[in-house]
Each structure stands twice: as C-alpha cells, then as structure tokens.
Biopython code that builds the backbone (N, CA, C, O; Angstrom):
import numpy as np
from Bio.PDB.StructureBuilder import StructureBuilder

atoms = [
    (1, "UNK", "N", (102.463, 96.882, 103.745)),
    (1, "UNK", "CA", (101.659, 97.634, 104.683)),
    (1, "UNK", "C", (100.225, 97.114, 104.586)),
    (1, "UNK", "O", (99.779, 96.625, 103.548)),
    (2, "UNK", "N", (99.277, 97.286, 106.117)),
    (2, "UNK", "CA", (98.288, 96.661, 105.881)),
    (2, "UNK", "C", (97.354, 97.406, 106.038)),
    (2, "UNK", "O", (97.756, 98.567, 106.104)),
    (3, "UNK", "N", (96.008, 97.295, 106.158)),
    (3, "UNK", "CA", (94.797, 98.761, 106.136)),
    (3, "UNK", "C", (94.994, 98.438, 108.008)),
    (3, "UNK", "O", (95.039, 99.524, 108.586)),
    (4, "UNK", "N", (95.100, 97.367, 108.892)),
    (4, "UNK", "CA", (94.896, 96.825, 110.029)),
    (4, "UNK", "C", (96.324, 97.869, 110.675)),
    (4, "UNK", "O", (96.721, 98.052, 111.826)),
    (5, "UNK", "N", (96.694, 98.269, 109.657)),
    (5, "UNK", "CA", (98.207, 98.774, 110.872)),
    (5, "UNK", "C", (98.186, 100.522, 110.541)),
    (5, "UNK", "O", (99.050, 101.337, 110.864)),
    (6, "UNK", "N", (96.823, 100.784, 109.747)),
    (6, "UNK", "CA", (96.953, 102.874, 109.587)),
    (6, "UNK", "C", (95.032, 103.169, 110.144)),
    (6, "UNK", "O", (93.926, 102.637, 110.243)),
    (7, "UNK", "N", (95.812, 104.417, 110.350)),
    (7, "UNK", "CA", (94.478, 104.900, 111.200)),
    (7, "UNK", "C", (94.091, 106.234, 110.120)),
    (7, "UNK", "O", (94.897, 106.737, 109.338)),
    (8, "UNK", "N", (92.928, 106.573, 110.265)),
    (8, "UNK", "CA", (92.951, 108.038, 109.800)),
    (8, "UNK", "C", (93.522, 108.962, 110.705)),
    (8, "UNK", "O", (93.579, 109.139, 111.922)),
    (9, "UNK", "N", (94.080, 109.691, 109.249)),
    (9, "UNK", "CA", (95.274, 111.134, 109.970)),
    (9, "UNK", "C", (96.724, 110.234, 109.978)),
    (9, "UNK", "O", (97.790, 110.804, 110.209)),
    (10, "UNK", "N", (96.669, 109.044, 109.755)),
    (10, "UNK", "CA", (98.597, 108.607, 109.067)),
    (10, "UNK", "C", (98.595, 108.780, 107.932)),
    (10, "UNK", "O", (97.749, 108.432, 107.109)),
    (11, "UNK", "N", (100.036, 109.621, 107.715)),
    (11, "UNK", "CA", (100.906, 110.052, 107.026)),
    (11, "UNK", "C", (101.468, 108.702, 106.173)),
    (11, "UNK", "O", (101.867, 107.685, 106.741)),
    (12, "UNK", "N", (101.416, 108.918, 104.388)),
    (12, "UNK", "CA", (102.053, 107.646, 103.743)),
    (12, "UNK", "C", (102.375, 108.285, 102.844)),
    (12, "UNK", "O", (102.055, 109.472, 102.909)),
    (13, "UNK", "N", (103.428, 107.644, 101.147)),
    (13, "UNK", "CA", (103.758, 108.130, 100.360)),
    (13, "UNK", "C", (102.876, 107.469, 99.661)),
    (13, "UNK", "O", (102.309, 106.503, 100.172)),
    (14, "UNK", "N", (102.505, 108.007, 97.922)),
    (14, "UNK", "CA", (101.465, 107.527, 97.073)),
    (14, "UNK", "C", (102.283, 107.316, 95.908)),
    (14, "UNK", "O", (102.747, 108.312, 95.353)),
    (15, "UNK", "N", (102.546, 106.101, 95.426)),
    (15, "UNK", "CA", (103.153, 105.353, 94.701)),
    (15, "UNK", "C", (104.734, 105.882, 94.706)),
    (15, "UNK", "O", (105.134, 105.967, 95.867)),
    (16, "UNK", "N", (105.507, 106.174, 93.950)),
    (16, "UNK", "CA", (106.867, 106.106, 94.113)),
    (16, "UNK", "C", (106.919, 108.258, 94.544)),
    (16, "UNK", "O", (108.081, 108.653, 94.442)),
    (17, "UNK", "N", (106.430, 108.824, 94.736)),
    (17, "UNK", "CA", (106.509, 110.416, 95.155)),
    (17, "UNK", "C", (106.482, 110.388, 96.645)),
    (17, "UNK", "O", (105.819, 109.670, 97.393)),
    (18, "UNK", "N", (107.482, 111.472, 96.953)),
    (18, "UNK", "CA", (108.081, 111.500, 98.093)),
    (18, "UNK", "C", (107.385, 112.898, 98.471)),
    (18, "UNK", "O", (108.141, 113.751, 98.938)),
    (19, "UNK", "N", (105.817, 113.279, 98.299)),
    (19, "UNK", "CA", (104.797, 114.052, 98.877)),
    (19, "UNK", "C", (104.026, 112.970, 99.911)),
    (19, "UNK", "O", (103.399, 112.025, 99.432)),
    (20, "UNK", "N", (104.095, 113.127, 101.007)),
    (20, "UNK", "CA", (103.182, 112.714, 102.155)),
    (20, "UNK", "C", (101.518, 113.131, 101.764)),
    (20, "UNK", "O", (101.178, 114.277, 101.469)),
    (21, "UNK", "N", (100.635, 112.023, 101.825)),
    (21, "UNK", "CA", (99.083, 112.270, 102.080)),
    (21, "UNK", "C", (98.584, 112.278, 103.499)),
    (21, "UNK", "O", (99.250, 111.833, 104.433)),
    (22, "UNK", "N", (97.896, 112.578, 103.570)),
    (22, "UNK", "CA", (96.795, 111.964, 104.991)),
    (22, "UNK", "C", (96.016, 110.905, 104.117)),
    (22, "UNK", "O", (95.640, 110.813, 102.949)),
    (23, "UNK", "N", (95.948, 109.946, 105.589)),
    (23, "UNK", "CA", (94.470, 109.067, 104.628)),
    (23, "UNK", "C", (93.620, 109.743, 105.459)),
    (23, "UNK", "O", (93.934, 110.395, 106.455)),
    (24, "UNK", "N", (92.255, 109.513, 104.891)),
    (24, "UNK", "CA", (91.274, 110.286, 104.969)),
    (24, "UNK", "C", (90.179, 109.228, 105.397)),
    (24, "UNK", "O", (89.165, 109.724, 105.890)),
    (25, "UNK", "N", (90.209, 108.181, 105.315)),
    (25, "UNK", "CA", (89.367, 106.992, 104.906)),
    (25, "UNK", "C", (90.120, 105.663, 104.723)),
    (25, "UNK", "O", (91.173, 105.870, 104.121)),
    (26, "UNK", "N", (89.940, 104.388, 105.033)),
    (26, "UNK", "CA", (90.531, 103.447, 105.147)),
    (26, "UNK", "C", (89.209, 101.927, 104.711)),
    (26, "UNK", "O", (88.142, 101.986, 105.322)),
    (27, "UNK", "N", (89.343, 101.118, 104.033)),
    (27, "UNK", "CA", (88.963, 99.899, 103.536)),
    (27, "UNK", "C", (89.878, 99.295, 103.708)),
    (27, "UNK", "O", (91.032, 99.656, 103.939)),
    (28, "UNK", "N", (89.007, 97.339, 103.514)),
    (28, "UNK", "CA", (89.973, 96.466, 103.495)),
    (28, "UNK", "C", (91.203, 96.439, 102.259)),
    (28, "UNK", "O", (92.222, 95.764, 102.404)),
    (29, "UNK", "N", (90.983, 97.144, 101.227)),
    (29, "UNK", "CA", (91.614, 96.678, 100.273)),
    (29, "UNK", "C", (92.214, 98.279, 99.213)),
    (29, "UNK", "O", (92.882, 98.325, 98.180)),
    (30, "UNK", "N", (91.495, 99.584, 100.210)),
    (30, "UNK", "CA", (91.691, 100.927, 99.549)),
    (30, "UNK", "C", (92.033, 101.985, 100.666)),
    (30, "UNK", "O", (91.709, 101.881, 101.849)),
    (31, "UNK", "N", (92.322, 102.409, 100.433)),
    (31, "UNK", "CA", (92.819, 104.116, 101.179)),
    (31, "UNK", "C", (92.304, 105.352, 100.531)),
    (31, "UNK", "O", (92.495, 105.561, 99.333)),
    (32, "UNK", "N", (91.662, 106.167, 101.292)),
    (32, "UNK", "CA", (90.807, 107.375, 100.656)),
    (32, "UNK", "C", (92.157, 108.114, 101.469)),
    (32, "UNK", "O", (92.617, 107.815, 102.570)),
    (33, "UNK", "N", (92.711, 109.424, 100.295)),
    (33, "UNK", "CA", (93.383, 110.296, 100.640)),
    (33, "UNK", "C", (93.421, 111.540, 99.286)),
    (33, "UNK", "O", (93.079, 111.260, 98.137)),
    (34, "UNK", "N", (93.808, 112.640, 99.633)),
    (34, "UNK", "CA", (94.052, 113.588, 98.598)),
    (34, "UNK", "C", (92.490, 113.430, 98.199)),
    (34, "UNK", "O", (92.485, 113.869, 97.048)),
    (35, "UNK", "N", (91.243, 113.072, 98.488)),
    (35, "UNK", "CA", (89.929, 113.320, 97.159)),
    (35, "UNK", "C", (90.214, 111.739, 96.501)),
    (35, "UNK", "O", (90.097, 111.800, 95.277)),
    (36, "UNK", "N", (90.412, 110.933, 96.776)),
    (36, "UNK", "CA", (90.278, 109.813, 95.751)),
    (36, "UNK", "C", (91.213, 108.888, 96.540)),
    (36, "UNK", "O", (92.262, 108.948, 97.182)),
    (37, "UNK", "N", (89.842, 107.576, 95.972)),
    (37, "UNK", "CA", (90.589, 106.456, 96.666)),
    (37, "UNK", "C", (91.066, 105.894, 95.653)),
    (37, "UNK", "O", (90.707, 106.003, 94.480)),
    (38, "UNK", "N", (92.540, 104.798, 96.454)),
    (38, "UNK", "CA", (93.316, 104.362, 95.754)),
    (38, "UNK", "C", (93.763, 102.751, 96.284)),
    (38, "UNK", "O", (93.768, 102.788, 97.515)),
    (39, "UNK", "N", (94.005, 101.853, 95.968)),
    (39, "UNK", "CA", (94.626, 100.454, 96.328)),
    (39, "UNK", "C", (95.746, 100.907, 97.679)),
    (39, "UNK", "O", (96.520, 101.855, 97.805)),
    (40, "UNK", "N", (95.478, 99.996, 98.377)),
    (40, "UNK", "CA", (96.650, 100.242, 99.322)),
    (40, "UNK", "C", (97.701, 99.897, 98.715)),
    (40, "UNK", "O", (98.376, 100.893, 98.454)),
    (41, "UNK", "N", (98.177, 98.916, 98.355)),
    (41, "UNK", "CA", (99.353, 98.571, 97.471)),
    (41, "UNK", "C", (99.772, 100.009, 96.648)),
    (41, "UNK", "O", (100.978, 100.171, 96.466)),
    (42, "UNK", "N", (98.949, 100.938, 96.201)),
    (42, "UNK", "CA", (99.778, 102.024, 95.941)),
    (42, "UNK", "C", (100.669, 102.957, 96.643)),
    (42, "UNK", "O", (101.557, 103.679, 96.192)),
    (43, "UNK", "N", (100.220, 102.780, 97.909)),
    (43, "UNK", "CA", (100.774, 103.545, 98.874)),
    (43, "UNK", "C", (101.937, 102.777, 99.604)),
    (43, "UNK", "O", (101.984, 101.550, 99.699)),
    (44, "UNK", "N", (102.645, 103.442, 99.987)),
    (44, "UNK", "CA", (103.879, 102.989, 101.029)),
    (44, "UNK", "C", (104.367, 103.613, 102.283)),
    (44, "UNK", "O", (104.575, 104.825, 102.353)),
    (45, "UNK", "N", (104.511, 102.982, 103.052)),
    (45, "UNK", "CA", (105.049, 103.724, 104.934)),
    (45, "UNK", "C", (105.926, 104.537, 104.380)),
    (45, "UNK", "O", (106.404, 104.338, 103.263)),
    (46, "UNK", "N", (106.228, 105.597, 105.175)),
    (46, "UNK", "CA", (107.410, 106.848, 105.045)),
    (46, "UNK", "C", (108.399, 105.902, 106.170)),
    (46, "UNK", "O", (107.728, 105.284, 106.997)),
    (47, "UNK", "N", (109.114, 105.824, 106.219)),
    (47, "UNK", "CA", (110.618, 105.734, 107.140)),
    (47, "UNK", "C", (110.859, 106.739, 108.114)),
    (47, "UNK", "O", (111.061, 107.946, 107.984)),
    (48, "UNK", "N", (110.814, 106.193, 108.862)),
    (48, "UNK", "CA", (111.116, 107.328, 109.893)),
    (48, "UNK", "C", (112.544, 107.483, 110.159)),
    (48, "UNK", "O", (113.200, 106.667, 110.805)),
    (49, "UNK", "N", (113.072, 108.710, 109.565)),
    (49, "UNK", "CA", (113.707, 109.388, 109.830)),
    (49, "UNK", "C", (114.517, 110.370, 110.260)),
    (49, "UNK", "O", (114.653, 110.944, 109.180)),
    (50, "UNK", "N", (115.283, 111.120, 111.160)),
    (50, "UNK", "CA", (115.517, 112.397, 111.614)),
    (50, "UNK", "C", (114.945, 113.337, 110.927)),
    (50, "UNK", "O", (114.793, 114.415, 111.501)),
    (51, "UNK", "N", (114.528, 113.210, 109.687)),
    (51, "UNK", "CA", (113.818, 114.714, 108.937)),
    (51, "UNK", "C", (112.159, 114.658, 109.843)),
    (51, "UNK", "O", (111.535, 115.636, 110.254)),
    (52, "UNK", "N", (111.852, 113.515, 109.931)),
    (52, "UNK", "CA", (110.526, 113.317, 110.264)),
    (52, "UNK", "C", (110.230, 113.424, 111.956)),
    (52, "UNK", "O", (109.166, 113.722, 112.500)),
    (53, "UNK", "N", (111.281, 113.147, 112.466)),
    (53, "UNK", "CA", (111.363, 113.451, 113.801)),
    (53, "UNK", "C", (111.298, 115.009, 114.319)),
    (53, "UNK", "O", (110.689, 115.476, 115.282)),
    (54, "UNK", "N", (112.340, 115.806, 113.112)),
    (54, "UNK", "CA", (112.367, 117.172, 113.462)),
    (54, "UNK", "C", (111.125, 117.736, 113.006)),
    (54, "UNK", "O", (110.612, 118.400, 113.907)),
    (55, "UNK", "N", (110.535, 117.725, 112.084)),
    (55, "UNK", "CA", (108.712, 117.956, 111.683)),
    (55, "UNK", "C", (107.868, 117.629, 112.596)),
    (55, "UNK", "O", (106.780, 118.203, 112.645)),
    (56, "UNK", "N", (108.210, 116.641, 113.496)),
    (56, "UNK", "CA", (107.140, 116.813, 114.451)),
    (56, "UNK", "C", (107.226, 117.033, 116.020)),
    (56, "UNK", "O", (106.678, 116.684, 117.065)),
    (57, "UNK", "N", (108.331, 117.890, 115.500)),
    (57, "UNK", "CA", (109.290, 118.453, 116.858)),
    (57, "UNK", "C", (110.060, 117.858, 118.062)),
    (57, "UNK", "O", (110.118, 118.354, 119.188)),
    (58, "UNK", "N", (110.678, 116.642, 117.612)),
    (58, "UNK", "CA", (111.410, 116.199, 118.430)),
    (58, "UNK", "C", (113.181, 116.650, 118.231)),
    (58, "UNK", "O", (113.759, 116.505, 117.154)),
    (59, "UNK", "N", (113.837, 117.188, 119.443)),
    (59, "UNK", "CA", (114.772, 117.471, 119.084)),
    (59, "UNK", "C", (115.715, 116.460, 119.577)),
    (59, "UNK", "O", (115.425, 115.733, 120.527)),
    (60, "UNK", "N", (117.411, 116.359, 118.640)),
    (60, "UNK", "CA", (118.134, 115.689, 118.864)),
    (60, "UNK", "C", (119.062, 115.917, 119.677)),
    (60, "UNK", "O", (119.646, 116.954, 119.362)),
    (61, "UNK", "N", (119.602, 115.292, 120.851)),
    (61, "UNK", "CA", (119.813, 115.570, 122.095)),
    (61, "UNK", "C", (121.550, 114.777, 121.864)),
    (61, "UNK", "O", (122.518, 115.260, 122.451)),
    (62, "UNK", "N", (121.648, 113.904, 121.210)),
    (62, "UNK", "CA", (123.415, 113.312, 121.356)),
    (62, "UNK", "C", (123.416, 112.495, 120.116)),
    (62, "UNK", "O", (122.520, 112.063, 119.391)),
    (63, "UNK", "N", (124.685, 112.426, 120.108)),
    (63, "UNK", "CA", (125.467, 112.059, 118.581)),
    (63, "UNK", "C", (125.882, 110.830, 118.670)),
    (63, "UNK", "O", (125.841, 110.175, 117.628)),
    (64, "UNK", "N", (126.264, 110.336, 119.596)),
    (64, "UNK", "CA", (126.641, 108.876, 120.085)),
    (64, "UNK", "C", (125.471, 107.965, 120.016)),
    (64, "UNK", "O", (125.495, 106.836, 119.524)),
    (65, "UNK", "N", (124.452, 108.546, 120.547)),
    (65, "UNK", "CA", (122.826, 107.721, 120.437)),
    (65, "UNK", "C", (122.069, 108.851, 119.823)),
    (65, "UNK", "O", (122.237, 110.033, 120.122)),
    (66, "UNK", "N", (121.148, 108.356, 118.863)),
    (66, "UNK", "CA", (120.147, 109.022, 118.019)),
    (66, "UNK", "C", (119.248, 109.015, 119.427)),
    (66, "UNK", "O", (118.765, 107.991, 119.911)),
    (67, "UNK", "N", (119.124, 110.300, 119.968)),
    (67, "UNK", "CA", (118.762, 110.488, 121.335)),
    (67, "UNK", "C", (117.775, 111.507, 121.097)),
    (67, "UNK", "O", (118.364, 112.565, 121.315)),
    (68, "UNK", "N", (116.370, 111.797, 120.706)),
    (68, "UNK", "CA", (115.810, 112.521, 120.372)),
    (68, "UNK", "C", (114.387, 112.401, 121.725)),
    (68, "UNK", "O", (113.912, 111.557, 122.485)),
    (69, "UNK", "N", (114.186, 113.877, 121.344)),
    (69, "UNK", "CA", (112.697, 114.363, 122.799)),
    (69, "UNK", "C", (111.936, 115.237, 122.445)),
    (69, "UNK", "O", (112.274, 116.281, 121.888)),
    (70, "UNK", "N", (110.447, 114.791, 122.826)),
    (70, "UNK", "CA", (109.325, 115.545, 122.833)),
    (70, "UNK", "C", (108.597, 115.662, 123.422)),
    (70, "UNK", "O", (107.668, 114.863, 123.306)),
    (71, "UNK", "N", (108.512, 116.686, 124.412)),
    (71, "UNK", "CA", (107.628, 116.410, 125.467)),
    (71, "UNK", "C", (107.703, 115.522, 126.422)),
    (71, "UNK", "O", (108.798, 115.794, 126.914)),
    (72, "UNK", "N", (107.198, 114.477, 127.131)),
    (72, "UNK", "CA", (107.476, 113.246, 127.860)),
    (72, "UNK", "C", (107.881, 112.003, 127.190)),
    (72, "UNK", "O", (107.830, 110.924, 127.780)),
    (73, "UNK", "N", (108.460, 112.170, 125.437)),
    (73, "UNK", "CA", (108.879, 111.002, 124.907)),
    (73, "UNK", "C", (110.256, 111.565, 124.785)),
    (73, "UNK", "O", (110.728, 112.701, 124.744)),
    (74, "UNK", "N", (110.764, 110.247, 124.740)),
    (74, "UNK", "CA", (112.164, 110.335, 124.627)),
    (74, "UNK", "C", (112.554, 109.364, 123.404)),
    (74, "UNK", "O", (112.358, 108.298, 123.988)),
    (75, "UNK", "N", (112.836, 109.109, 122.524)),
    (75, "UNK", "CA", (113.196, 108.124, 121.469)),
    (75, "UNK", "C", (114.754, 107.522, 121.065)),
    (75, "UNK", "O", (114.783, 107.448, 119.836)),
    (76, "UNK", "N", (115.623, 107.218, 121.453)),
    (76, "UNK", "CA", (116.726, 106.182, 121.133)),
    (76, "UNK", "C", (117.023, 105.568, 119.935)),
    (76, "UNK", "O", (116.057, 105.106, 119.327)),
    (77, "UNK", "N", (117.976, 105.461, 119.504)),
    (77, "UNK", "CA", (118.438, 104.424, 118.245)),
    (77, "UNK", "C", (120.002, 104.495, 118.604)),
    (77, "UNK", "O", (120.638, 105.523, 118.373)),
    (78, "UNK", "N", (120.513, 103.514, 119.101)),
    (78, "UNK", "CA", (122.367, 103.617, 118.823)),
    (78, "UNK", "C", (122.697, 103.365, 117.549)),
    (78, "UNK", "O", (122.114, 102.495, 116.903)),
    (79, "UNK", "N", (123.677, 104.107, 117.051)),
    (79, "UNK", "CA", (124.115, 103.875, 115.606)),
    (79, "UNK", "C", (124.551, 102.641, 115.430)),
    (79, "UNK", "O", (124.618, 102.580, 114.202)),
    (80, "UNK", "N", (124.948, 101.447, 115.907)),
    (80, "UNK", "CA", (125.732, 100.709, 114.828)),
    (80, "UNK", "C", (124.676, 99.431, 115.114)),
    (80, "UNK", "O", (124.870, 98.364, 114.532)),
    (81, "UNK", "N", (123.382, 99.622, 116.181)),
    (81, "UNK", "CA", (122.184, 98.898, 115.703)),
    (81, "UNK", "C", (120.877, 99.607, 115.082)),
    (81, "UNK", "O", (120.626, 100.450, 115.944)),
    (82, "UNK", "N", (120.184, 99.704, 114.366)),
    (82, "UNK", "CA", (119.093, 99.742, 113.930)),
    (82, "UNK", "C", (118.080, 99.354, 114.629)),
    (82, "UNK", "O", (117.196, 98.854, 113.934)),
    (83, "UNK", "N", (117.787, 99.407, 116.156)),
    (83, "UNK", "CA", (116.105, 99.783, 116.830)),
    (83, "UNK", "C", (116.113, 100.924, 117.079)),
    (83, "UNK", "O", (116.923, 101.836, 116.915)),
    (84, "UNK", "N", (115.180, 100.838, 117.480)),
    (84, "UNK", "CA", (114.726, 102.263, 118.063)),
    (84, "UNK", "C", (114.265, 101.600, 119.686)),
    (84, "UNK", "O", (113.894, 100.426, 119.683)),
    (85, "UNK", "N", (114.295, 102.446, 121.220)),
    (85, "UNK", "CA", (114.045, 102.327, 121.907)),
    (85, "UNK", "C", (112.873, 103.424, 122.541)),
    (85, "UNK", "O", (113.143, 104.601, 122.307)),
    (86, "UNK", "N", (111.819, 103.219, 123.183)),
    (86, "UNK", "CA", (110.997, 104.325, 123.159)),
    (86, "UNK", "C", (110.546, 104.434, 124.696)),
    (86, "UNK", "O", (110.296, 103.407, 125.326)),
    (87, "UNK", "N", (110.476, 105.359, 125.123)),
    (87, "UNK", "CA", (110.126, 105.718, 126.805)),
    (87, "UNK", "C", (109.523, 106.878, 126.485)),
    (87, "UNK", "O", (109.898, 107.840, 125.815)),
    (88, "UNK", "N", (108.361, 106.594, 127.169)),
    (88, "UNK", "CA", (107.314, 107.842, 127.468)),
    (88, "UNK", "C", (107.221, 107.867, 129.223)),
    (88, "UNK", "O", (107.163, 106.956, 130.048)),
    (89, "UNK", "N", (107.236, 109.341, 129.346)),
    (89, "UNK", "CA", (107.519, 109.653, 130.799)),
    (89, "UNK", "C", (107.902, 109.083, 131.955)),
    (89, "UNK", "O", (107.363, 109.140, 133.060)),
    (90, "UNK", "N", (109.846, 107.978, 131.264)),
    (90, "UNK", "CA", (110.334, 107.627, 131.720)),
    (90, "UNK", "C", (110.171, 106.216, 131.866)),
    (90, "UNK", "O", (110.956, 105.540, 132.530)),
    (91, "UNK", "N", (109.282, 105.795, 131.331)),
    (91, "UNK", "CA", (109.214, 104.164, 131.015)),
    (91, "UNK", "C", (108.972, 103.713, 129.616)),
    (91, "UNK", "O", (108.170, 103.966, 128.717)),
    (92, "UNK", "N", (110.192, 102.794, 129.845)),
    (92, "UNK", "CA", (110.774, 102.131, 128.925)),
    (92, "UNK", "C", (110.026, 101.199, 128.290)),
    (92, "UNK", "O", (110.030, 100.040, 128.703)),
    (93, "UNK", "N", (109.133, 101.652, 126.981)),
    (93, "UNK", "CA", (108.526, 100.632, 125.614)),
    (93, "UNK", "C", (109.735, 100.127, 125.043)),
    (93, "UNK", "O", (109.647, 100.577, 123.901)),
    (94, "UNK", "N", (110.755, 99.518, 125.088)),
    (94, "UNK", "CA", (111.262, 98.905, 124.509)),
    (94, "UNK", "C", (111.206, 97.904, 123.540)),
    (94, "UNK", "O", (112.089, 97.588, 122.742)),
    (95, "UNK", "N", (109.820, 97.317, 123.711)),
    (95, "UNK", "CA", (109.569, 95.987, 123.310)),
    (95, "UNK", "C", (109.050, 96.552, 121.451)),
    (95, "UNK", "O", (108.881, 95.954, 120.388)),
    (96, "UNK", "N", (108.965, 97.906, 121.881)),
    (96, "UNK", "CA", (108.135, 98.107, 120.478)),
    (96, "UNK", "C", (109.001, 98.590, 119.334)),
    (96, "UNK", "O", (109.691, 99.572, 119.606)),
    (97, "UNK", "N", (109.068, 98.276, 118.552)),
    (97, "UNK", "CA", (109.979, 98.369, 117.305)),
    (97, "UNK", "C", (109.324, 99.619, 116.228)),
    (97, "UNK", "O", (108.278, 99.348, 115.638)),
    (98, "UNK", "N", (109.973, 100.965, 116.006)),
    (98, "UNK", "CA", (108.918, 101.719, 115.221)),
    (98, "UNK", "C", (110.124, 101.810, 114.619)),
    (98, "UNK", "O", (111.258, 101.875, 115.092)),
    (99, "UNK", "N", (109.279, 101.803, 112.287)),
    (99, "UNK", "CA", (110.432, 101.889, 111.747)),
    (99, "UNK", "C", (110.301, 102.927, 110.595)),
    (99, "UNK", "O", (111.051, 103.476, 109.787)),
    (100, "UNK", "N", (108.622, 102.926, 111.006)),
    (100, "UNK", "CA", (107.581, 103.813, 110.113)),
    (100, "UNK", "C", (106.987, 105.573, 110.529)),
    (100, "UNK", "O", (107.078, 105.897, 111.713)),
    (101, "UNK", "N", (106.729, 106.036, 110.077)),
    (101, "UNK", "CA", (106.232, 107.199, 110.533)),
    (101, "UNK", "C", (104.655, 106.999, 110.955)),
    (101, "UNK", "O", (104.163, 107.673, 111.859)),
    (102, "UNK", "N", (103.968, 106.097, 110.285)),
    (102, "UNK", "CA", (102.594, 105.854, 110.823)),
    (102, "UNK", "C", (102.608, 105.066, 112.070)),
    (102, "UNK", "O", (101.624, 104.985, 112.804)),
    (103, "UNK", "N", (104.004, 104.350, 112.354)),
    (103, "UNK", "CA", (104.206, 103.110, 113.454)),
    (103, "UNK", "C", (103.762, 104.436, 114.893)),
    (103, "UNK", "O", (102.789, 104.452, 115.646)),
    (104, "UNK", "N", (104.882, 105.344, 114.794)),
    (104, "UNK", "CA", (104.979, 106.266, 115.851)),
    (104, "UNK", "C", (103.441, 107.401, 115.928)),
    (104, "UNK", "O", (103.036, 108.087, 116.866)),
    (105, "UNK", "N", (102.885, 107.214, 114.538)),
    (105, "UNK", "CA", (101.575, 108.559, 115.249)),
    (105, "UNK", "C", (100.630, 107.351, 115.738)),
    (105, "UNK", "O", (99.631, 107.572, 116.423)),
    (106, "UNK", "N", (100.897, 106.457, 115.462)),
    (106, "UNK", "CA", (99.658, 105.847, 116.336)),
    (106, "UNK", "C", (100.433, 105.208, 117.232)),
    (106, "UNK", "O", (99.878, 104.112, 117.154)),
    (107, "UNK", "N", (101.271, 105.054, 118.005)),
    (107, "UNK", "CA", (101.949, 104.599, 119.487)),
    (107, "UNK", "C", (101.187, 105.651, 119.972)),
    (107, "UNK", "O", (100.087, 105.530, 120.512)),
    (108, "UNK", "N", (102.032, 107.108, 119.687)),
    (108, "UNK", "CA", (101.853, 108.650, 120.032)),
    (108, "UNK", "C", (100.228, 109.156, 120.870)),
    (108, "UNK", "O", (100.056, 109.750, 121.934)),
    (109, "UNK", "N", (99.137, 108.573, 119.766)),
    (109, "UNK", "CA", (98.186, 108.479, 119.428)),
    (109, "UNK", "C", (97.377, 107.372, 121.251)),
    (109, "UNK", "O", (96.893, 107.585, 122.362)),
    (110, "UNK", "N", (97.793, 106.199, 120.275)),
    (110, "UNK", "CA", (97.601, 105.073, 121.963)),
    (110, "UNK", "C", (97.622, 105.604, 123.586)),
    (110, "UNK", "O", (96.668, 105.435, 124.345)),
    (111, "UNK", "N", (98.796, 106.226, 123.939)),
    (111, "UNK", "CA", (99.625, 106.281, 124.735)),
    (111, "UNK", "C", (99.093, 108.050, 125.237)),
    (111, "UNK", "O", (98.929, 108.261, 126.438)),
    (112, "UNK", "N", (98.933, 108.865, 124.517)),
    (112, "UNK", "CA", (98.176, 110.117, 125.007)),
    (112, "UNK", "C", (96.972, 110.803, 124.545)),
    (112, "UNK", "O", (96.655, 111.961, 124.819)),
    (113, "UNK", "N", (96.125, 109.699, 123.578)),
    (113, "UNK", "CA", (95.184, 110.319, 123.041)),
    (113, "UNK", "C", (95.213, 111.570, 122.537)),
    (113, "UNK", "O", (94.211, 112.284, 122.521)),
    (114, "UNK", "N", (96.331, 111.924, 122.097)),
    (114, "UNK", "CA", (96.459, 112.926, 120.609)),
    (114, "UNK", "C", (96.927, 112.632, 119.442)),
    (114, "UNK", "O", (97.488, 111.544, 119.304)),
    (115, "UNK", "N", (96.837, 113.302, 118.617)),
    (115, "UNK", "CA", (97.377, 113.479, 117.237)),
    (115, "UNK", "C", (98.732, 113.638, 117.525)),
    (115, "UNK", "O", (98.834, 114.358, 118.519)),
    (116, "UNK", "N", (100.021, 113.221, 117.020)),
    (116, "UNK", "CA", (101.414, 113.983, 116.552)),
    (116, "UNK", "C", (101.080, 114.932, 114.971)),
    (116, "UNK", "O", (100.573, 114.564, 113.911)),
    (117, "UNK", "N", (101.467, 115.875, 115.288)),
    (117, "UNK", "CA", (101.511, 116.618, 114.232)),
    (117, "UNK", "C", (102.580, 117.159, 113.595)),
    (117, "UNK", "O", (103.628, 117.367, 114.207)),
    (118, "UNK", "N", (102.482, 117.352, 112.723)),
    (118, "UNK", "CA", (104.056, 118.568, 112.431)),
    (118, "UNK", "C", (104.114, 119.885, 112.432)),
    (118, "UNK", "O", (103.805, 120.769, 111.633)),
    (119, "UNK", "N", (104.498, 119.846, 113.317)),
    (119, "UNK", "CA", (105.071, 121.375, 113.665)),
    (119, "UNK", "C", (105.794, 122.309, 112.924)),
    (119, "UNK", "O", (106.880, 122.083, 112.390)),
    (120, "UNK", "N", (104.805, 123.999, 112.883)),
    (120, "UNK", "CA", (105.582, 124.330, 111.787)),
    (120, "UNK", "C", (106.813, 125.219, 112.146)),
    (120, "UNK", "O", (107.589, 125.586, 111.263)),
]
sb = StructureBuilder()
sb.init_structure("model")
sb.init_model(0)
sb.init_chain("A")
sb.init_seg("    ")
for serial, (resi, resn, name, xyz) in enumerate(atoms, 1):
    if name == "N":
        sb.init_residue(resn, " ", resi, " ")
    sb.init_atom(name, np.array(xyz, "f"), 0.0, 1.0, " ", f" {name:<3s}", serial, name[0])
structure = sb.get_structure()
C-alpha cells in the first residue's frame, strides 16, 4: 500500500489486528491515526468484503452474482471470477478493479463528493 493511494478518513488495519483506524494524517513515508503516527508499512488495506459492504450499507441483492446496492451504486462480483464490476447510476465503471476497502471510499468519495460511512 502506498501514502499516493489513501486519503484522510480511509479505513486500514494497524499491524497484524483486525481493529480498523481512520488515518487522520498522511506523509510520504507515515500515517497519523488513533493519536500517533506510525510507518505505513505498519498498516495494511482491509479487503473488501461482504462484512464491509453490509457496514456501509450496501445490501445483497442475488446469490448467483455477489450483486450488492447502495443508493445509485450497484456493485457485482460473479463467484467463480474474482472482479468486482461497479456502476453508479447505471453506468458501468468496469474498468476499475476495487479489492480494498480504502479502493471503494475513495471511488465513492470521487464520483459523489461524500464520505462512505458505516452505517449503524
């Protein structure tokens, strides 16, 4: 992971613990999160996963295709490939590959000038 690919307000794990931070602050070579900065190399992308999809309220729509929706996004994955396909209000980002949870708050982010949050 690189400081060039997280924004402040993405979500990462801090060394091998499976507690999510915010960064708070970003350098070439550190990440300010939790009160204290740390090496990026300590930190790692979360995976985006159906747990992480349902946290930020996208629901799953079919079983045949990882067919999930929020609002004017719609998100795709067929099971027996590994992309993800992404359409926001009906047009097709395909080209973009998200595999991360920080990949998608800043598409999210790009594309409507908000935050994704998690929903409680």
């Amino acid at each position: 992971m690189k400081a060039t690919e997280l924004r402040i307000g993405n979500l990462v794990y801090y060394m091998n613990e499976h507690n999510p931070v915010e960064i708070s602050g970003i350098d070439r070579k550190q990440i300010h999160a939790d009160g204290d900065w740390d090496y990026i190399s300590e930190h790692k992308p979360i995976p985006l996963t159906e747990e992480w999809l349902e946290r930020f309220g996208f629901n799953k729509l079919s079983d045949i295709w990882e067919f999930w929706k929020n609002s004017g996004w719609d998100l795709r994955q067929h099971k027996l490939e590994n992309n993800w396909w992404l359409f926001y209000n009906g047009q097709d980002l395909d080209c973009v590959r998200i595999d991360y949870v920080h990949q998608l708050q800043n598409l999210y982010f790009a594309l409507t000038g908000e935050e994704l949050t998690i929903k409680e």
